[in-house]
N, C-alpha and C positions, 0 to 999 in steps of 0.2 A: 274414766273418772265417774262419767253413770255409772255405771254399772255396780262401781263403790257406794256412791251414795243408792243405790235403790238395797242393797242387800244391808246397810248401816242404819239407813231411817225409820224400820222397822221399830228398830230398839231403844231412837232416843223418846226420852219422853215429852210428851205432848203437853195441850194448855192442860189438861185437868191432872199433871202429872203422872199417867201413867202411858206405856207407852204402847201400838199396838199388840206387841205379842202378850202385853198382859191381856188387853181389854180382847183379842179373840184366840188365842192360843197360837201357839209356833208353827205348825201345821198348816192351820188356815192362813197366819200370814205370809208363810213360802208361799202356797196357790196361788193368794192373790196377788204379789208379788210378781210373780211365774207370769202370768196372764197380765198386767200390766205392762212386762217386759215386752213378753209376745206381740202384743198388742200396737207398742211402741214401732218393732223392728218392722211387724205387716206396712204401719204407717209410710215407715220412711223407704221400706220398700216401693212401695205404691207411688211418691214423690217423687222418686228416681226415676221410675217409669214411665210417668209423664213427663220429663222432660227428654227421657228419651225418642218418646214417641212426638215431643214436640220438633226436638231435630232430625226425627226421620224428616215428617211434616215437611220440615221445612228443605231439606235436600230435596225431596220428590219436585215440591216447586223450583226450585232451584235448576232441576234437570228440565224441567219443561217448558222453561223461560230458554234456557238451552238451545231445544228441540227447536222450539218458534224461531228463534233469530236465525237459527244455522239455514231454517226451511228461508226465511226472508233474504238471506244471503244467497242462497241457492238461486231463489228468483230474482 
């Protein structure tokens, strides 16, 4: 459904009634476009990632609390 509205909003018109591909030509507004998408997808790439790296994180602790109690059982 983004993906519709970022390729549709281009064309509606805006407050001064005109819409962007009049006010910077059709061209420049694919690139910027293109690059806002891009830009989007690095984002939420990058979000995903930190929560990945938070569940490593957190398993790594998880195995060392482990490690301690097995050793304290041992003893």
């Amino acid at each position: 459904m983004a993906g519709i509205a970022i390729v549709i909003l281009p064309f509606v018109p805006g407050r001064h009634g005109t819409s962007t591909v009049e006010d910077f030509g059709l061209k420049n507004t694919i690139v910027f476009s293109a690059i806002f998408y891009i830009v989007l997808v690095v984002l939420a790439i990058n979000a995903n990632n930190r929560k990945v790296e938070y569940k490593i994180s957190s398993l790594e602790v998880d195995i060392e609390t482990l490690k301690s109690k097995k050793s304290e059982l041992i003893d």
